[in-house]
PQR file with spaces between the fields and no chain letter, atoms N, CA, C, O and H, PARSE charges and radii, in Angstrom:
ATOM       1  N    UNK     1       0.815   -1.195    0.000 -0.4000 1.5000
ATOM       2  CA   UNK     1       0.000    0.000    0.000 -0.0000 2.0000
ATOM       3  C    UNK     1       0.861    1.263    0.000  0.5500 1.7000
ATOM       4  O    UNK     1       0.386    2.388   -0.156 -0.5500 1.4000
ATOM       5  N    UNK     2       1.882    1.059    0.145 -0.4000 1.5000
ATOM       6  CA   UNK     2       2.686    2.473    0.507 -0.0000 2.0000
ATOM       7  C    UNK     2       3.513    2.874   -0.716  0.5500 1.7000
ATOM       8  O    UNK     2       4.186    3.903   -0.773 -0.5500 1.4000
ATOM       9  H    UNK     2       2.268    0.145    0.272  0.4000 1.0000
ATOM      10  N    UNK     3       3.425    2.171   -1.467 -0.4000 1.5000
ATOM      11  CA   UNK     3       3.651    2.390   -3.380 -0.0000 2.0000
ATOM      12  C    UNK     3       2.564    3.291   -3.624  0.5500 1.7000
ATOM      13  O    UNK     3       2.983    4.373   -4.034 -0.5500 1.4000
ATOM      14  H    UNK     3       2.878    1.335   -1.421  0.4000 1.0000
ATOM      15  N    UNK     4       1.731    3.251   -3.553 -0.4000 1.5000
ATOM      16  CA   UNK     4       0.380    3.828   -3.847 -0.0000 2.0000
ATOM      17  C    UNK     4      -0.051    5.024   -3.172  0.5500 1.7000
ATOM      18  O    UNK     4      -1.002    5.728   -3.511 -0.5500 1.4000
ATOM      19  H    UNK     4       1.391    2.371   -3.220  0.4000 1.0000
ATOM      20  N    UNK     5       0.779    5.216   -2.113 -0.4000 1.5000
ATOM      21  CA   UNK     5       0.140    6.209   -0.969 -0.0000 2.0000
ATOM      22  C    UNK     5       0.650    7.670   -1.384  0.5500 1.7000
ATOM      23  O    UNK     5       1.858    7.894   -1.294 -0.5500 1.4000
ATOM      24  H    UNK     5       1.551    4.644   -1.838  0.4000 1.0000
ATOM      25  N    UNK     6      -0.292    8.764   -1.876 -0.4000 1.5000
ATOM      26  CA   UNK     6       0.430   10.336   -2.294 -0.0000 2.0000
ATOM      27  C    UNK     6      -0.165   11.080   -1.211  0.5500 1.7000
ATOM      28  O    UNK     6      -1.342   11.268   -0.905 -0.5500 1.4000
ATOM      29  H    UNK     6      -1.273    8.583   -1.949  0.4000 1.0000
ATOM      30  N    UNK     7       1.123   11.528   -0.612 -0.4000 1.5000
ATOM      31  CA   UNK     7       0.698   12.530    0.641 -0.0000 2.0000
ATOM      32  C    UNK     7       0.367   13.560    0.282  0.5500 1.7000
ATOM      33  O    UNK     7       0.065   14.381    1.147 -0.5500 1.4000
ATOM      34  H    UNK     7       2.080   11.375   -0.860  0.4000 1.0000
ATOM      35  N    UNK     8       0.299   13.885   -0.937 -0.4000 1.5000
ATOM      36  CA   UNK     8      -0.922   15.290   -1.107 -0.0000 2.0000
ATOM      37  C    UNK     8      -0.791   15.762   -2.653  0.5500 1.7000
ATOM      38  O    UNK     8       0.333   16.087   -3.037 -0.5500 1.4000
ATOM      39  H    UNK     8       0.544   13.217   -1.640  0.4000 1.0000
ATOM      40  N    UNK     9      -1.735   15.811   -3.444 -0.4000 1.5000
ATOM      41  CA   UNK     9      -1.962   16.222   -4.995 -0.0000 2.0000
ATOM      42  C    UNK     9      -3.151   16.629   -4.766  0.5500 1.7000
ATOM      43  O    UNK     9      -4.002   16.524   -3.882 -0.5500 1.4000
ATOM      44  H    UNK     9      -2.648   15.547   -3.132  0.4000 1.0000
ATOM      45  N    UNK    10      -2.911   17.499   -6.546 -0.4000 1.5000
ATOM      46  CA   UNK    10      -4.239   18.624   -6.347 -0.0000 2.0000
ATOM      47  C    UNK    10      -4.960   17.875   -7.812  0.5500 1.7000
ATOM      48  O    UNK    10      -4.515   17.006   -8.562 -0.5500 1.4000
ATOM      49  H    UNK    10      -2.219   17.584   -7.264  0.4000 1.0000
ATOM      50  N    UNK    11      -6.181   18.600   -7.818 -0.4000 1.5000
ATOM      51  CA   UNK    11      -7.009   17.696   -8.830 -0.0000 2.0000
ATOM      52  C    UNK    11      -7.369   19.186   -9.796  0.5500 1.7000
ATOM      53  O    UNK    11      -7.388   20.265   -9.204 -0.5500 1.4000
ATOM      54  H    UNK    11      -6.543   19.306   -7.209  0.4000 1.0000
ATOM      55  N    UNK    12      -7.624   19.123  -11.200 -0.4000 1.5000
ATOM      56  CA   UNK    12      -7.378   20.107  -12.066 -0.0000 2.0000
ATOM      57  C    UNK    12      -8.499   19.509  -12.572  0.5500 1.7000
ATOM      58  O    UNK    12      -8.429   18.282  -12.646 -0.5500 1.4000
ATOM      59  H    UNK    12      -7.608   18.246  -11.680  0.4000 1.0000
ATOM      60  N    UNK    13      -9.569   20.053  -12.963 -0.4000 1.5000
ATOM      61  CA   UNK    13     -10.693   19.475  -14.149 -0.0000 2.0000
ATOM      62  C    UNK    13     -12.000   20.208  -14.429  0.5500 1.7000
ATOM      63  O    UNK    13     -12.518   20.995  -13.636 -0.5500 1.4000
ATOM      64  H    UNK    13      -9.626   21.050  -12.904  0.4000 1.0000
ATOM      65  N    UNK    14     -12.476   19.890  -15.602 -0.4000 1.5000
ATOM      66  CA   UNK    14     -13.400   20.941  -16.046 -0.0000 2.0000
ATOM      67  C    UNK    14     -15.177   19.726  -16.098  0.5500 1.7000
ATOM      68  O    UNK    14     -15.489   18.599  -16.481 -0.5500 1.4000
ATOM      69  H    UNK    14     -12.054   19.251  -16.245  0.4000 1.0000
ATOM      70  N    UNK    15     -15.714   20.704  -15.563 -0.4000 1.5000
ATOM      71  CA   UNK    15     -17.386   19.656  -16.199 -0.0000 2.0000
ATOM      72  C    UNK    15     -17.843   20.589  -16.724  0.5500 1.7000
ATOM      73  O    UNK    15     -17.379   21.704  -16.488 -0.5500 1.4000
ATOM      74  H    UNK    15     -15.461   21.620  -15.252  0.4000 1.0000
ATOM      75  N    UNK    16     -19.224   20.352  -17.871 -0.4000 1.5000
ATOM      76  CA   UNK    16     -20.177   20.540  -18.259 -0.0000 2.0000
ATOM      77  C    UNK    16     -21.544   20.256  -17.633  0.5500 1.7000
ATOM      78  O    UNK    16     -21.795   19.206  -17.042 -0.5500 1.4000
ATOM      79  H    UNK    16     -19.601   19.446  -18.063  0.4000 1.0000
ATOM      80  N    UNK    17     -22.400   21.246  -17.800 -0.4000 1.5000
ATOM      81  CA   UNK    17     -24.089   20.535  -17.377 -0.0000 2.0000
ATOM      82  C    UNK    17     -25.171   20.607  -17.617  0.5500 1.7000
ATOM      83  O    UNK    17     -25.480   21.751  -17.286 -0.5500 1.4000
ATOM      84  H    UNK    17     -22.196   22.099  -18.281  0.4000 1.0000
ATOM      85  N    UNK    18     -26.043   20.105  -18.010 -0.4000 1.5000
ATOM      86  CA   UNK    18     -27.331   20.608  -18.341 -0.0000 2.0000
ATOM      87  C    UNK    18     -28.678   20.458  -17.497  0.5500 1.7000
ATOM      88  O    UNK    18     -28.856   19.414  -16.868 -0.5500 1.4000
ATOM      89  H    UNK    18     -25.792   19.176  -18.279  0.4000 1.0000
ATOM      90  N    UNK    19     -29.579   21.421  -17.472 -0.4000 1.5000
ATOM      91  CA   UNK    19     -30.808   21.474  -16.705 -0.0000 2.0000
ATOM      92  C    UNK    19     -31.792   21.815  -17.302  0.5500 1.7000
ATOM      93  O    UNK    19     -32.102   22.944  -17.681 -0.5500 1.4000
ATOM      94  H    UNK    19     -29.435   22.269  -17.983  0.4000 1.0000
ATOM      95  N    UNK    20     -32.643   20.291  -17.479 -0.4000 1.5000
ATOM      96  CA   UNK    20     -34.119   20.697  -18.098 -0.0000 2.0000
ATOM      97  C    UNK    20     -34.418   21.896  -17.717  0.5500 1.7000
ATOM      98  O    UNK    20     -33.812   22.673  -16.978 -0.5500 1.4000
ATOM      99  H    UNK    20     -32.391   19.373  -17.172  0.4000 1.0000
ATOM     100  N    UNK    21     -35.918   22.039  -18.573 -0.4000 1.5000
ATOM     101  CA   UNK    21     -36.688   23.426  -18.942 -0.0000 2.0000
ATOM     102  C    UNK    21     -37.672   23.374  -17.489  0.5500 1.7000
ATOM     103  O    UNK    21     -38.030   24.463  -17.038 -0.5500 1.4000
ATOM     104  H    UNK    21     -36.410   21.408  -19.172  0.4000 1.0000
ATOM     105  N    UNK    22     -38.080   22.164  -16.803 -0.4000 1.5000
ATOM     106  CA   UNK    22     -38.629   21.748  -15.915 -0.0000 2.0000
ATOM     107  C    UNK    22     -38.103   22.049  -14.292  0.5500 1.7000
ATOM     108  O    UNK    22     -38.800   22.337  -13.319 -0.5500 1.4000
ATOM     109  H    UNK    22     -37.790   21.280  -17.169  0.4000 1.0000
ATOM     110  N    UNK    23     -36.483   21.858  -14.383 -0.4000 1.5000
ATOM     111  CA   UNK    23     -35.911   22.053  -13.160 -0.0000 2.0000
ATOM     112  C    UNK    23     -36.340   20.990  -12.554  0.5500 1.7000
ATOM     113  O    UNK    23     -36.666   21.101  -11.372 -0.5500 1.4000
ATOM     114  H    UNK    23     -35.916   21.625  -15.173  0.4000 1.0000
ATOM     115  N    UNK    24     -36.486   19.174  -13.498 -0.4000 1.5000
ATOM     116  CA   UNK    24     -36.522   18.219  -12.355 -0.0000 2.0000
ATOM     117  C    UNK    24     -35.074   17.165  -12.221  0.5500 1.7000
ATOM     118  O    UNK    24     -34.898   16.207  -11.469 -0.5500 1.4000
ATOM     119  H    UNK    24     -36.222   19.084  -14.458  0.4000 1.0000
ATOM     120  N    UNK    25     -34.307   17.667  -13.091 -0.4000 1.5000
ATOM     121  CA   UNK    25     -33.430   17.001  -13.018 -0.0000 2.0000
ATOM     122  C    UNK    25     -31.909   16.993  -14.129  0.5500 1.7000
ATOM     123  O    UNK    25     -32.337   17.207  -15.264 -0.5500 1.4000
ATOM     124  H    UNK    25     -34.451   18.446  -13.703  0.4000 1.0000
ATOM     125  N    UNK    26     -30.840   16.878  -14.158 -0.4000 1.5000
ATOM     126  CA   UNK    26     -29.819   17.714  -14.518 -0.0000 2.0000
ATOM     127  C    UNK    26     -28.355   16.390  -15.282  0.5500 1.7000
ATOM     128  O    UNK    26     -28.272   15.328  -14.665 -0.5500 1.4000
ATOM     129  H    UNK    26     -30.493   16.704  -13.237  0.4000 1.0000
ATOM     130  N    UNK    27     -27.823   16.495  -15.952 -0.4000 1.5000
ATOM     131  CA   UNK    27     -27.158   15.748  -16.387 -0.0000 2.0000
ATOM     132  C    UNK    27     -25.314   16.668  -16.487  0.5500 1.7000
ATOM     133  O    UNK    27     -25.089   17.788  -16.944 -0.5500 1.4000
ATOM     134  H    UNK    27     -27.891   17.358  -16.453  0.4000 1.0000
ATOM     135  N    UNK    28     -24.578   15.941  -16.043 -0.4000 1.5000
ATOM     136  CA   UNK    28     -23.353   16.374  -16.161 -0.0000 2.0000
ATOM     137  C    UNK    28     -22.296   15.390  -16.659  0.5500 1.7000
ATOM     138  O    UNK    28     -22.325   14.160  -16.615 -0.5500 1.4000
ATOM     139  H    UNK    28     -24.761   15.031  -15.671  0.4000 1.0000
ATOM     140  N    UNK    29     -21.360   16.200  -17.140 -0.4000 1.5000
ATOM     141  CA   UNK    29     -19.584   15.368  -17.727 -0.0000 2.0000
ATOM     142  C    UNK    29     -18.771   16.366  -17.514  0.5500 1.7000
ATOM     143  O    UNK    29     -18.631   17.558  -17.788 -0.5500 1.4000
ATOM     144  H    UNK    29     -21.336   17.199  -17.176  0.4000 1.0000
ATOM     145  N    UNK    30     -18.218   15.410  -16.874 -0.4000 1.5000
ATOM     146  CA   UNK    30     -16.341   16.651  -16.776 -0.0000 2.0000
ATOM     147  C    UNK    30     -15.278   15.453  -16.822  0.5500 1.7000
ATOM     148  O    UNK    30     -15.477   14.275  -16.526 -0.5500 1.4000
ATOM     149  H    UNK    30     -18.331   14.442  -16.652  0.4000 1.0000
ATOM     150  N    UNK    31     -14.048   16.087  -17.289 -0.4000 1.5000
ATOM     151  CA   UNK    31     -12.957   15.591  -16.771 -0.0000 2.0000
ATOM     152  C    UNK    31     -12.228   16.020  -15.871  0.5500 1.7000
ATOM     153  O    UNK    31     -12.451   17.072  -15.272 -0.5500 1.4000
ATOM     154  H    UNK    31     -13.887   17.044  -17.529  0.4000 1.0000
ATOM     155  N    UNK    32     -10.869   14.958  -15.568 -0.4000 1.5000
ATOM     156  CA   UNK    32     -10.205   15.737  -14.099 -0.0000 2.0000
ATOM     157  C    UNK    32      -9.060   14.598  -14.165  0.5500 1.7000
ATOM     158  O    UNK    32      -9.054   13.417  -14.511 -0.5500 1.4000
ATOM     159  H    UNK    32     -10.688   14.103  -16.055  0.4000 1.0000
ATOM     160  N    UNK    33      -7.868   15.714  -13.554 -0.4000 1.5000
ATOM     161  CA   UNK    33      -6.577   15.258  -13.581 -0.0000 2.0000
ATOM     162  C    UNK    33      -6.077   15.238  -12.393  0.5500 1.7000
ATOM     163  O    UNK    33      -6.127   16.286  -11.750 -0.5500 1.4000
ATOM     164  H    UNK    33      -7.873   16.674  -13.273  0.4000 1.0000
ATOM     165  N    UNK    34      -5.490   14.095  -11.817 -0.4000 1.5000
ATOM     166  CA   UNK    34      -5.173   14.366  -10.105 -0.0000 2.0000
ATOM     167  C    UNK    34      -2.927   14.347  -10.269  0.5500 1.7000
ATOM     168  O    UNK    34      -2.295   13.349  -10.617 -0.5500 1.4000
ATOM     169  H    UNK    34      -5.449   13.244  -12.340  0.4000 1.0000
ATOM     170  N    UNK    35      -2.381   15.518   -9.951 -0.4000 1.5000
ATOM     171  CA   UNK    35      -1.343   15.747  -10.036 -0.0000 2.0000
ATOM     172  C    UNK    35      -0.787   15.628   -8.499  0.5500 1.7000
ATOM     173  O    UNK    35      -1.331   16.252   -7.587 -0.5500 1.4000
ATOM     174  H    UNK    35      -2.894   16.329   -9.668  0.4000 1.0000
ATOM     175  N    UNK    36       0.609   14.573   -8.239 -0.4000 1.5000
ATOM     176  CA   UNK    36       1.275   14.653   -7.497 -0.0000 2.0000
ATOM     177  C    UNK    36       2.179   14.574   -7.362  0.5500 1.7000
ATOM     178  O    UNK    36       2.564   14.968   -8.463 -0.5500 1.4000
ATOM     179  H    UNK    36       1.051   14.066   -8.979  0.4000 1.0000
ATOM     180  N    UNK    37       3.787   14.157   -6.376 -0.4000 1.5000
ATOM     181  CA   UNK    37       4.948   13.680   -6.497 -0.0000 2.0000
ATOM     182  C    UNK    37       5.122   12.417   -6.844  0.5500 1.7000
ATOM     183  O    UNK    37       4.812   11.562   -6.014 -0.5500 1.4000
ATOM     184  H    UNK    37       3.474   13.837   -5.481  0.4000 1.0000
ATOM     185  N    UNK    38       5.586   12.061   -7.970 -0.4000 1.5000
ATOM     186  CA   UNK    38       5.661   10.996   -8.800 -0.0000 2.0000
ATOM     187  C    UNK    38       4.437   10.323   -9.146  0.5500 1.7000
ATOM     188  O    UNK    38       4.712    9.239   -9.662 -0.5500 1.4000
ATOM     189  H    UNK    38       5.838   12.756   -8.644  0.4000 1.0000
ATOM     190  N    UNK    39       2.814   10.587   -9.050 -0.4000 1.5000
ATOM     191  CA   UNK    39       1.714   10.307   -9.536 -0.0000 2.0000
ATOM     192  C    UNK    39       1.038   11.239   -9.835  0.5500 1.7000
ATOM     193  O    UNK    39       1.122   12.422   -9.505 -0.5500 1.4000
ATOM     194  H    UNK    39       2.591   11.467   -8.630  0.4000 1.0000
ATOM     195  N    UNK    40      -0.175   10.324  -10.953 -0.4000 1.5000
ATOM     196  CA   UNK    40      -0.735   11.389  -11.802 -0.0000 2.0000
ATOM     197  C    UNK    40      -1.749   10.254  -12.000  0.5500 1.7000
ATOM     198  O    UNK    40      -1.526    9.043  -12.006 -0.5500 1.4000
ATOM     199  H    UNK    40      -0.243    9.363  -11.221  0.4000 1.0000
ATOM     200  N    UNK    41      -2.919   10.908  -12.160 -0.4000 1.5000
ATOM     201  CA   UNK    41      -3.814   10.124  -12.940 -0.0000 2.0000
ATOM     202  C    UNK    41      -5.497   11.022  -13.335  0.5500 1.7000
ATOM     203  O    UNK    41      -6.167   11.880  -12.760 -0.5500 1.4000
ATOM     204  H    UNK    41      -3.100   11.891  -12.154  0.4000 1.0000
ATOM     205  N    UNK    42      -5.598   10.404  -14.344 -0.4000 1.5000
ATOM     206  CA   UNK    42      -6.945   10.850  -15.258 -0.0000 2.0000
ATOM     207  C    UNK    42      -8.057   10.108  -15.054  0.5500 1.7000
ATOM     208  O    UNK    42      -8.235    8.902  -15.226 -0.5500 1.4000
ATOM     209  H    UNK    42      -5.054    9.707  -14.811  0.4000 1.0000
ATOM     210  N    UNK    43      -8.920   11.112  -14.596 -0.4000 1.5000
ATOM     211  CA   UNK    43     -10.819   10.490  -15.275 -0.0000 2.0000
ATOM     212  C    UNK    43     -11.583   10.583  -15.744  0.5500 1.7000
ATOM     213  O    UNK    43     -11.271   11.690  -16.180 -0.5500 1.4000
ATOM     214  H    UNK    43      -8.774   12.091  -14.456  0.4000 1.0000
ATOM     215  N    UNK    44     -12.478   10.422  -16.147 -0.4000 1.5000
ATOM     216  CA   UNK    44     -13.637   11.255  -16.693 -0.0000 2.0000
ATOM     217  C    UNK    44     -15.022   10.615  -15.688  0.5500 1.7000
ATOM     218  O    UNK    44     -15.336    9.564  -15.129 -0.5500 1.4000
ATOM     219  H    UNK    44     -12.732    9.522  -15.792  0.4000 1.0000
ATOM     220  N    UNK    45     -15.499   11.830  -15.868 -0.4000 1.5000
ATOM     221  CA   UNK    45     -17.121   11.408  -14.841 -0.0000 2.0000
ATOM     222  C    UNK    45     -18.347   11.666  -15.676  0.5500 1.7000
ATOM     223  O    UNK    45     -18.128   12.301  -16.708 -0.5500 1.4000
ATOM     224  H    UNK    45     -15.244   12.684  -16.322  0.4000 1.0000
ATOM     225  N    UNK    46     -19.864   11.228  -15.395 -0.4000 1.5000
ATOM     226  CA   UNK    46     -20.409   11.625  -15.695 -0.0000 2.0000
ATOM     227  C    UNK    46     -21.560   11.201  -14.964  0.5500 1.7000
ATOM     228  O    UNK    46     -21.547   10.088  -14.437 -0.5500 1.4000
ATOM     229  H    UNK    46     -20.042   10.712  -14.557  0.4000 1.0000
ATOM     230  N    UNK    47     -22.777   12.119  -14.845 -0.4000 1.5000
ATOM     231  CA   UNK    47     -23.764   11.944  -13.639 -0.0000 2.0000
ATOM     232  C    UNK    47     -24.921   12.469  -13.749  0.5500 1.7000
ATOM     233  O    UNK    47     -24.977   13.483  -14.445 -0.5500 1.4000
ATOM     234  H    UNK    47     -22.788   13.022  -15.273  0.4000 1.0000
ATOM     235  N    UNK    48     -25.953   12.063  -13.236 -0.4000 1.5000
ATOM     236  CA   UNK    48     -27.274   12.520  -13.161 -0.0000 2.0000
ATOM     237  C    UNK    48     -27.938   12.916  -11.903  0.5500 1.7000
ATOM     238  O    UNK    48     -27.489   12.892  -10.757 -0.5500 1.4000
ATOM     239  H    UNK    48     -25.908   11.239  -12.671  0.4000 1.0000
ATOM     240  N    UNK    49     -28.930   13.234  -12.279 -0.4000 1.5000
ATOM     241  CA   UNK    49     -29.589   13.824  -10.291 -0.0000 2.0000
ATOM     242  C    UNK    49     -31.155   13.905  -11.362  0.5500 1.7000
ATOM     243  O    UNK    49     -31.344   14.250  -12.529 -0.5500 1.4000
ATOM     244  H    UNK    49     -29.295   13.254  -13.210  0.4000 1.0000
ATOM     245  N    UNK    50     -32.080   13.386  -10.237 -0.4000 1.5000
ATOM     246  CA   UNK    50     -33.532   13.365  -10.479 -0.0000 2.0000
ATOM     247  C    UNK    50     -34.440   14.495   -9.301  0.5500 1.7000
ATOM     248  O    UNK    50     -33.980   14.212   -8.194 -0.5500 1.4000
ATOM     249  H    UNK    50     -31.927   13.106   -9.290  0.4000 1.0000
ATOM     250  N    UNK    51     -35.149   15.237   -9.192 -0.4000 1.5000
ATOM     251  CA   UNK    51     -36.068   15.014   -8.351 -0.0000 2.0000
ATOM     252  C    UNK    51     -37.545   14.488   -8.518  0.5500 1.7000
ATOM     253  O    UNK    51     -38.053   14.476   -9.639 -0.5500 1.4000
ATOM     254  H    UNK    51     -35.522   15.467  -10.091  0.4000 1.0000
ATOM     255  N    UNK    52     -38.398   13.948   -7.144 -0.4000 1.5000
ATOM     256  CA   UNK    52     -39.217   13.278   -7.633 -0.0000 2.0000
ATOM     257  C    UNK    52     -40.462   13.962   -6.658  0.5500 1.7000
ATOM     258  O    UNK    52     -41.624   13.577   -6.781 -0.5500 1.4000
ATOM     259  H    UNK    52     -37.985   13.957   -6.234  0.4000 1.0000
């Protein structure tokens, strides 16, 4: 575990989003880059939210 372990990186990333005409519920995508001492790594997300 201690290969793996970054005592502190910052995360850099952009989303997008959209919100029905309704305001019941919203769709998003972003990406995001997590920068540290000797690690790095990329994701992409993407997500929804309802209300009911």
């Amino acid at each position: 575990m201690e290969a793996a372990y970054a005592s502190r990186f910052t995360t850099v990333g952009a989303g997008v989003g959209y919100r029905g005409q309704k305001r019941k519920g919203y769709m998003m995508l972003g990406t995001y880059m997590d920068f540290g001492p000797g690690y790095q790594s990329a994701h992409a997300q993407f997500g929804t939210g309802w209300k009911f």
